[in-house]
N, C-alpha and C positions, 0 to 999 in steps of 0.2 A: 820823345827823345830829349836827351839832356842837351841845355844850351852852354856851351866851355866857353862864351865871348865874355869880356871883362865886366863883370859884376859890382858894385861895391858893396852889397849885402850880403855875398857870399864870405862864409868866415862870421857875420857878424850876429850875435845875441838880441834876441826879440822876444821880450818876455819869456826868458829859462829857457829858448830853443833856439841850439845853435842852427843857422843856417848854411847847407851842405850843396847842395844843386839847384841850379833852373830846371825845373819840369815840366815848365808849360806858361800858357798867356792868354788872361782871358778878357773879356772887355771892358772886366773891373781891376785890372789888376795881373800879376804878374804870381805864380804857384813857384815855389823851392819845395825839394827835402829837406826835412832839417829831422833836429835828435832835441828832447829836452833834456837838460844836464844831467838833474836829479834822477826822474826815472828811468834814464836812458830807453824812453821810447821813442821810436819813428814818427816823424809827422808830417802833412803837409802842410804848409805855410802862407796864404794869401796874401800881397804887399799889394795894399791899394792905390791904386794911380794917382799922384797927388793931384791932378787934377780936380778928380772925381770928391778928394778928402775934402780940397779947399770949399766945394760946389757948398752954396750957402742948404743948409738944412740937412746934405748927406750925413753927418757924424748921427744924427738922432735916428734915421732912416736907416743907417748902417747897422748902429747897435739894436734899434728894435728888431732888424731882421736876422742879425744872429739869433736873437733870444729864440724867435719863432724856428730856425734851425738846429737849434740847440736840443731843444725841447722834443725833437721827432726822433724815437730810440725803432728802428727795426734793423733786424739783418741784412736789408738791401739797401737803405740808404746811409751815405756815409757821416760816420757821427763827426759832427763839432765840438774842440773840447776847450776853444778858448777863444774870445773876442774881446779887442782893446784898442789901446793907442800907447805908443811910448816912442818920445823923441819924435814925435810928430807923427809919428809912421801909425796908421791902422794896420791892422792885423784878424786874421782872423785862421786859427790854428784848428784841425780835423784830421780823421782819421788819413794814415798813408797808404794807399793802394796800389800794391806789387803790379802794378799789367799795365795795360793801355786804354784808352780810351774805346767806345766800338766808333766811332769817326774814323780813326786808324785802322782798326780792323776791317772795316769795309774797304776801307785804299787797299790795305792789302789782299784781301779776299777778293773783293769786288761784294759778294751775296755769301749769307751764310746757309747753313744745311736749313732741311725746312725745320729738323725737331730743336735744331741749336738755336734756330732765329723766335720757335716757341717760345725757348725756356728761358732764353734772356730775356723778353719781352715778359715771360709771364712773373719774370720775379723784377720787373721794375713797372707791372702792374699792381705788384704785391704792395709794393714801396708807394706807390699814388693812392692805392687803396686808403693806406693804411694814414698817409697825410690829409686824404681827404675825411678820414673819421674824427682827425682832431681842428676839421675845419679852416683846411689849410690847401690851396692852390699852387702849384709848379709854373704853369703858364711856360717853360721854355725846357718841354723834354726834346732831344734832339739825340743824337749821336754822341757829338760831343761832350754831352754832361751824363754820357752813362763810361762808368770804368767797369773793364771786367778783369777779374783775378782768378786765374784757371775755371771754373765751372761757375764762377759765381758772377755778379753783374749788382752793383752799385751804382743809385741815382744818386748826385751829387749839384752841389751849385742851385742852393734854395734862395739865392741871389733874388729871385724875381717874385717870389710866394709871397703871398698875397692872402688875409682871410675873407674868407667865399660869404657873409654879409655883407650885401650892397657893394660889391667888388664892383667896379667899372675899369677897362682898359684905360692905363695910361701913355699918354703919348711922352717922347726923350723933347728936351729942347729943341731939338734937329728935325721932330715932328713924326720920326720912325716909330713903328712899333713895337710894342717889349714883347718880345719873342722873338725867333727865329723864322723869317718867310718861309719856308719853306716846309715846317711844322706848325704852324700858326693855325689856328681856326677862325672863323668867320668873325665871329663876334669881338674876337681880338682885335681884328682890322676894322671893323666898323666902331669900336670904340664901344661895344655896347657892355651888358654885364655878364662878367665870365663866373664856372665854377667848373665841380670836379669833370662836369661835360666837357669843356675846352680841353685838358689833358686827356682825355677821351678819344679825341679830335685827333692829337699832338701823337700818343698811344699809337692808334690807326696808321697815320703817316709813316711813325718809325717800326711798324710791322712790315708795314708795304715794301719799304726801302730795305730792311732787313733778307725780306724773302727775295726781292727782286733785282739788287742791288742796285736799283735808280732811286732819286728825289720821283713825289707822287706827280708834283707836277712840275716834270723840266721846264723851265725856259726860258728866250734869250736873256732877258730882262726882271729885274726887280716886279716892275710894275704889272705884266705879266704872270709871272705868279704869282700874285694878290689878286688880280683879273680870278684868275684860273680856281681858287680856292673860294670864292665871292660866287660863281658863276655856272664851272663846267662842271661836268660829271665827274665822278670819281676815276681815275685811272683802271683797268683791268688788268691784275693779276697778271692773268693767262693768256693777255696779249706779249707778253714779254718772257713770262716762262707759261710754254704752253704744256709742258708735262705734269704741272700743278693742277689740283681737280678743283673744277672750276666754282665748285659751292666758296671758296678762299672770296672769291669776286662780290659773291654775295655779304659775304663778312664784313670787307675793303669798306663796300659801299654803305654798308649801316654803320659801321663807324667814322665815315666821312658827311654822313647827312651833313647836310648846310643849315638847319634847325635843331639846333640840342635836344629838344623832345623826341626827337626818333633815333637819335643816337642810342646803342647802348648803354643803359644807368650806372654801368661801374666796370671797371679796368677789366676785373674778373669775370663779367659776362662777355666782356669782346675777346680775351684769349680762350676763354672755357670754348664759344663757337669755333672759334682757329684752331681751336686741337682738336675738339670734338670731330673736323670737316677732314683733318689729314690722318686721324687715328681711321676715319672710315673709307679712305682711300687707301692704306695699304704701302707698301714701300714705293718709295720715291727716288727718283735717280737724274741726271741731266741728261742721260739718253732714253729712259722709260719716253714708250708712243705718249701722243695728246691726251690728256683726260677729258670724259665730257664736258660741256660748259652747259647748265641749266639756263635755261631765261634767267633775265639781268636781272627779273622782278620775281624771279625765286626766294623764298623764302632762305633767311640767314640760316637757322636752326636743319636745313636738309642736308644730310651729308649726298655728297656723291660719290655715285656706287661705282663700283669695277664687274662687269657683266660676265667676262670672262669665269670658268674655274680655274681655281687657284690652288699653281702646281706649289709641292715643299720646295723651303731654298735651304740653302748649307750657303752658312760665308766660312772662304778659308784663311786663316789669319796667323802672319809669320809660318806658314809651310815655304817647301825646298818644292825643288819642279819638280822633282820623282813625285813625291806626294802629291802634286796637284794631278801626275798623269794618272796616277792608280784612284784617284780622288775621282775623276772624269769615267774612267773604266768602272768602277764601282756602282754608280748613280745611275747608269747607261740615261734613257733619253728623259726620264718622269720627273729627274730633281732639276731646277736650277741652280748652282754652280757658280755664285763668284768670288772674289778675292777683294779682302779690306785693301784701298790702298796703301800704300807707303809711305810712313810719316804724318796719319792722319790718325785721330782719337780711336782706336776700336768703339769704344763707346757710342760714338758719334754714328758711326757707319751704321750697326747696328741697329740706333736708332732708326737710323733714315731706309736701314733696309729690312728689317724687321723680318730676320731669319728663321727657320724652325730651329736648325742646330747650325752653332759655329765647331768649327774643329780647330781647336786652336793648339798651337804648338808648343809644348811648356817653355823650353829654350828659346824662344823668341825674342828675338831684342826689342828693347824700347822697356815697357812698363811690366814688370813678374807679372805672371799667368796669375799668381794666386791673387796676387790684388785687381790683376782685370776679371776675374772669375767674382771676385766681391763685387765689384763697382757693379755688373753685369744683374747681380743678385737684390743690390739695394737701391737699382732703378728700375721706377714704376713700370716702365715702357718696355725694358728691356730682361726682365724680372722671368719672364717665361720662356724666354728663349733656351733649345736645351745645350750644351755644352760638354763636347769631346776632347780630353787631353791628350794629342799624344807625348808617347813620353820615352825613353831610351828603355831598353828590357833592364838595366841596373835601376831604374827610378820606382818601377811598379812598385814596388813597397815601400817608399819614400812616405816618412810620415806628412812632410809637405803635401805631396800628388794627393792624399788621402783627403787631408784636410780643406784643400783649396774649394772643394765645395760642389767640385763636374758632376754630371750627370754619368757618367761614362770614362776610362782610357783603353787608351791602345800603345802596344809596345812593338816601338820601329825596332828592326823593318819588318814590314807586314805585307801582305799580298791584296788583289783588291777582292776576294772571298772574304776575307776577315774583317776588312770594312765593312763591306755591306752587310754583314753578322749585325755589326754596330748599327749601321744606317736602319736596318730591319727594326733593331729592337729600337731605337731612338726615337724615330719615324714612322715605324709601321711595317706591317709585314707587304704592303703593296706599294709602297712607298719607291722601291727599287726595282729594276729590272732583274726575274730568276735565274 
């Protein structure tokens, strides 16, 4: 959230970019929006604490680690497009990111869905990946240095990167360690040599906290959790969400090893196992029963199973309560039957509940049917799910309804024989009660 308290840099010119708002405070310094004149693009704007500017040696230290920031071009992490000094003032200018931080998201959420806390994680594992190929170490992934702008999620603040020959942890004047306690990996607190393993580390934690909405390891004290990360076991999952299937623990714990050689060797194999484990569990909910939990010393690569058979679901999304009652009538006892909430991503739900058919309502407010019917289309996850429109009896020939890409419509009002015509051929001829 923006700071409105009295500024003197706001209003003022910093190498060709005016500076617009306070967006934030970090512990190098102080973030604005600003605009550059010339290309009237967006930017954000780093204004380095003059403490830190005066610190003997930081200007060399500064500039060399812009370059190394400079230099890292992916979709997920955020570009830097200028680093300097003028009028005393260091700077260092980067891409401007619409959203919020996931630090914020989590206050506000608390935990996110399981396939949402996936795909942010798996695209700022993309982002580690892709820095550790050019030799280059994060050392301080956290919450707070990932921004995310609707579906997307940018690693930012390459402040602490480091190149991964002959890296050794540095200690601040103050004796702390550079990183964040609470994502930090062992090696980092022991001083010893870090590389793409420690983000690995750091990776695992903010999966853990993502899924679960805790720090891995709470508690009261600083010293304590350095204890705790030097020392104990890895937190469990499934003690805290126990409807999560319990192979996630096994995950947790190979990316938290306390020796880097048993970690897993890259971002991409510790999220590949975390989707691999909740694609083979099946949809997830915060009321679905316990899932099993394997031994602690189960293998990471085991998904766990669902023993049960497994009835079809229908999600209904943007229906009227008539619809939902002739929806319930229809199905009788063989389908399960819920409803996306309200005000939450259909996307997202879908994801997490992993329906046979949605029935979704063309008139539906919030986001057109035909672009959620795309979105629906052009995700991996949710790609197969099959998709009923209904639609007003004046729409059925609507060259929109045609195109939008359903599997099926139906034109209200309808009876629940007519549905289940649909459910029958969508689902199956057994699929419904006769």
């Amino acid at each position: 959230m923006a700071n409105t308290t009295t500024d003197s840099h706001l209003g003022r010119v910093v190498a060709g970019y005016r500076i617009q708002e306070r967006i934030g405070r970090g512990g190098m310094g102080v973030v604005y929006r600003a605009e550059h004149l010339n290309l009237r693009r967006r930017a954000a704007i780093k204004i380095i604490a003059p403490d830190l500017a005066e610190a003997s040696g930081f200007r060399e230290r500064f500039n060399r680690e812009a370059r190394i920031a400079a230099a890292l071009q992916h979709p997920n992490i955020v570009t830097v497009y200028d680093a300097g000094e003028q009028d005393g003032l260091l700077y260092l200018a980067m891409q401007y990111v619409e959203g919020s931080d996931l630090a914020a998201v989590l206050r506000s959420e608390g935990r996110l869905r399981p396939y949402r806390a996936i795909d942010v994680c798996r695209q700022i594992a993309a982002a580690l990946d892709a820095a550790h190929a050019q030799g280059l170490i994060h050392r301080d992934v956290k919450p707070a240095n990932v921004m995310i702008e609707g579906r997307i999620a940018f690693l930012t603040d390459f402040g602490l990167t480091k190149r991964i020959e002959g890296t050794r942890t540095q200690l601040t004047k103050a004796g702390d360690v550079v990183g964040t306690i609470h994502y930090v990996a062992p090696e980092q607190i022991e001083g010893g040599r870090v590389d793409a393993r420690t983000d690995i580390y750091s990776l695992g934690c903010l999966l853990y906290h993502c899924l679960s909405g805790e720090l891995p390891f709470a508690r009261d004290t600083d010293v304590a959790v350095i204890y705790a990360h030097l020392s104990e076991d890895p937190p469990r999952l499934t003690s805290v969400r126990a409807e999560l299937p319990g192979g996630l623990d096994a995950v947790i714990a190979k990316a938290l090893e306390k020796a880097p050689d048993r970690r897993f060797q890259s971002c991409a194999a510790l999220m590949s196992a975390a989707r691999a484990v909740i694609d083979a569990a099946g949809p997830l909910s915060d009321t679905a029963t316990p899932r099993p939990v394997p031994a602690f010393g189960d293998h990471f690569d085991v998904p766990t199973t669902v023993e049960a058979a497994r009835r079809p679901r229908v999600l209904l999304a943007g229906v009227d309560a008539n619809t939902r009652a002739v929806a319930k009538v229809a199905v009788g006892g063989r389908v399960d039957v819920e409803e996306a909430p309200a005000g939450e991503s259909l996307i997202d739900a879908v994801r997490d509940g992993r329906p046979d058919l949605v029935i979704l309502a063309w008139n539906a407010p919030g986001q057109p049917a035909r672009e959620v019917v795309a979105a629906l289309r052009a995700d991996a996850v949710t790609r197969d799910a099959k998709v009923l429109l209904l639609v007003e009896h004046r729409q059925t020939s609507s060259v929109d309804v045609s195109a939008a890409g359903a599997d099926d419509r139906l034109a209200a009002p309808f009876s629940p024989l007519q549905l289940q015509v649909k459910l029958r051929k969508l689902l199956g001829l057994d699929a419904v009660a006769g």
